[in-house]
N, C-alpha and C positions, 0 to 999 in steps of 0.2 A: 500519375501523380496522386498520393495521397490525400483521402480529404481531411478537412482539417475543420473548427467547429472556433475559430479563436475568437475570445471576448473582444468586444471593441474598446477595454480600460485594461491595460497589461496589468496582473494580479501577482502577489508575490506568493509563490507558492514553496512548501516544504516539502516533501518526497524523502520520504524513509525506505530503509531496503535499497538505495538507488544502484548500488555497486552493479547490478546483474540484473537479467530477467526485466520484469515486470517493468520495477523501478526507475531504470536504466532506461527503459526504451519510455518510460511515461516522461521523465525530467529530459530526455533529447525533443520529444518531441510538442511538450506545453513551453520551452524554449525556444524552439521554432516558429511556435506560436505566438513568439514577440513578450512571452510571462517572464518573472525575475523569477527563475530557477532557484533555491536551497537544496544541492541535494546532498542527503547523509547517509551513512553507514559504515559499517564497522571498520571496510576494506578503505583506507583513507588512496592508498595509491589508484586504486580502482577510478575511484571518484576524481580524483584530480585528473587523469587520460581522460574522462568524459568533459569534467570542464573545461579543461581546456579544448578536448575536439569541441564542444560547442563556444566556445570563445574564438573559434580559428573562421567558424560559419558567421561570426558577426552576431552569437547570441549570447543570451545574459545568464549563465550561470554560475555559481558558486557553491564550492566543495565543502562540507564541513562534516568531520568523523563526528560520531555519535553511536553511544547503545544504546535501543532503546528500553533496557531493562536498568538502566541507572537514571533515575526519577529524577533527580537533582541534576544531572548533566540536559534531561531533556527541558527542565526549566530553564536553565541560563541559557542554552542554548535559543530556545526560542524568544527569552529575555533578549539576546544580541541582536536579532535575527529584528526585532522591534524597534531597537532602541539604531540599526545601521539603516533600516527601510521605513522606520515612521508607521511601519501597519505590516499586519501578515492577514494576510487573506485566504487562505486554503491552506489544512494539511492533510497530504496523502498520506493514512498508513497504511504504508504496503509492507513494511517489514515482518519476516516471518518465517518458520521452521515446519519443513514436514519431514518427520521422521517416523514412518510407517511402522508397525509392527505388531502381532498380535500380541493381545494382554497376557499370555501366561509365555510371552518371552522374557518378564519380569524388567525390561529397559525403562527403569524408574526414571534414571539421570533423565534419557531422552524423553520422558512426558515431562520433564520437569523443566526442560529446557522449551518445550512449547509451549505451558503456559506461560513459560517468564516472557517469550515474544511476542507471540499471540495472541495473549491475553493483557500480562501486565503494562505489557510496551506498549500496546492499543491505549488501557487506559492511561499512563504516563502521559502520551501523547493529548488525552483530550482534556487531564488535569492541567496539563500546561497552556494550552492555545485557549480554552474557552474563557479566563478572563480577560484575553486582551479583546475575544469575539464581543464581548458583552461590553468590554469601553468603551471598541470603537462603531458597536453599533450593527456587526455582521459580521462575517467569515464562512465555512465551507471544512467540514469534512467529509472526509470521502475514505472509506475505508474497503481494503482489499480483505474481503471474507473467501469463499472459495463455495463452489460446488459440493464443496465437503460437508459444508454450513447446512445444505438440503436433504442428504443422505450418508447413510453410514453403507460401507461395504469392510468386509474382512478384512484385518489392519489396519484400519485406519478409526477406530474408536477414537483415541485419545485426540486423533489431530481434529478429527469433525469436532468434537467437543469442544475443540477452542477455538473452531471457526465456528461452532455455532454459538459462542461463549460472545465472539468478536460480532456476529449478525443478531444477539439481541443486546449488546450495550449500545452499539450502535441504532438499532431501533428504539430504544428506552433514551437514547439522546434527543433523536431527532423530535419522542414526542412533548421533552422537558426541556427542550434550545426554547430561547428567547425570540422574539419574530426576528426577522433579517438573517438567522442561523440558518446555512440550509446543512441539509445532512445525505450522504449516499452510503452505500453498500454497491460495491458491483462484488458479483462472486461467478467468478473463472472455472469455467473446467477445463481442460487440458492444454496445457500453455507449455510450451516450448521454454525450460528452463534448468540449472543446478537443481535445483529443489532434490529430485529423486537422486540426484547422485550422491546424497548426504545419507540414505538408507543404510543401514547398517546388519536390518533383519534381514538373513538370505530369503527367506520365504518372501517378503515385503518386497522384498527388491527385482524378486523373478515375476512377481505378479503385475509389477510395473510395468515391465517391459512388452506385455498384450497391453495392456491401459493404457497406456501412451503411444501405441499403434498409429493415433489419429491425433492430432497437435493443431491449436495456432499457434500466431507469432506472437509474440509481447505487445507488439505494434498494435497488434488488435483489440488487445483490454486497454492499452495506452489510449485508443481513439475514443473508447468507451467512457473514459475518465473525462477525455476533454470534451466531449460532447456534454457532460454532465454541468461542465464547472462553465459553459457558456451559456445556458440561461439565461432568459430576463431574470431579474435578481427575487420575482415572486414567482420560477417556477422551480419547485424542488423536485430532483429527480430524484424517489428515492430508496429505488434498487435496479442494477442490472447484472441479469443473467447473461453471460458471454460464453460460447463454448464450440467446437468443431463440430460441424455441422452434421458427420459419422458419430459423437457420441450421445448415447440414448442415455 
């Protein structure tokens, strides 16, 4: 049986990226946890199979499409998400784009398509949630940085740079949040997901396929997350490194 870390106040939680990977296995399983699920992304069908598997288990989640590189949509959105639940309590950003490749492959679109998620969509996300954290007194981000955030290797400049883009706005929050804000970073190394199938540089993509040799499950940065957000509400977790136990 897996362990599980659940708060004793079910929290309403947002979950970005949920379609797949990460996301998906974090919003099945802080659901199970007895939390009120939000989960979004772009795949709307995606999202509705999970809500409803988790609605078929007796838990509480809801589907809601979202980009989060359109700033206005992630306002109203978490506007509704307030105004249907009375309080939002955590958002997870997990949404995100690695599109590996070296610099003088000249793939501008694709570095331009990870800052708009890794970057902008991160901050969208905390232009939106932090004033309702500061009305009602507290909240919870938690943001998925990556192992990339720590080190750079060959093709993958651009994308560490917006997870290390994502690992110090997220540290420049945690140290500019109001008290009762708590703040995390977990950053993944090699997680069992889409991500690499979206590769488009041969070189990038042949060099994955040794790199990813050695995997967790999603399940396993998902427990990461929940252990995080169950604290006493004065203990802030606020970074974890999660990664297969084979990569150095």
């Amino acid at each position: 049986m897996t362990d599980t870390f659940a708060s004793p106040r079910p929290k309403i939680v947002l979950v970005t990226g949920a379609s797949s990977g990460i996301g998906a296995a974090t919003a099945r399983r802080l659901a199970a946890e007895g939390h009120v699920v939000v989960a979004t992304a772009r795949r709307a069908d995606r999202l509705e199979e999970l809500a409803h598997d988790a609605s078929a288990a007796g838990h509480r989640m809801e589907a809601r499409a979202l980009d989060v590189t359109d700033r206005a949509a992630f306002a109203d959105l978490v506007g509704r998400v307030v105004a249907d639940h009375g309080r939002l309590d955590v958002l997870v950003g997990n949404a995100g784009a690695m599109l590996l490749s070296r610099l003088d492959s000249f793939l501008v679109d694709e570095w331009d398509r990870m800052l708009d998620v890794n970057v902008r969509g991160l901050l969208h996300g905390v232009a939106a949630v932090l004033p309702r954290f500061r009305e009602q007194g507290g909240g919870h981000v938690v943001t998925l940085a990556s192992i990339g955030a720590h080190q750079v290797s060959a093709t993958s400049a651009v994308y560490s740079a917006t997870k290390y883009a994502a690992w110090a706005l997220t540290e420049g929050l945690r140290l500019e949040a109001d008290p009762g804000i708590r703040v995390t970073t977990i950053s993944p190394g090699v997680v069992e997901s889409e991500l690499a199938d979206h590769i488009t540089d041969p070189h990038a993509a042949e060099l994955m396929t040794t790199y990813r040799a050695a995997s967790i499950s999603p399940d396993a940065v998902a427990g990461a997350i929940s252990f995080a957000l169950a604290q006493p509400d004065d203990v802030d977790v606020n970074e974890i490194v999660v990664r297969p136990t084979r990569q150095r």
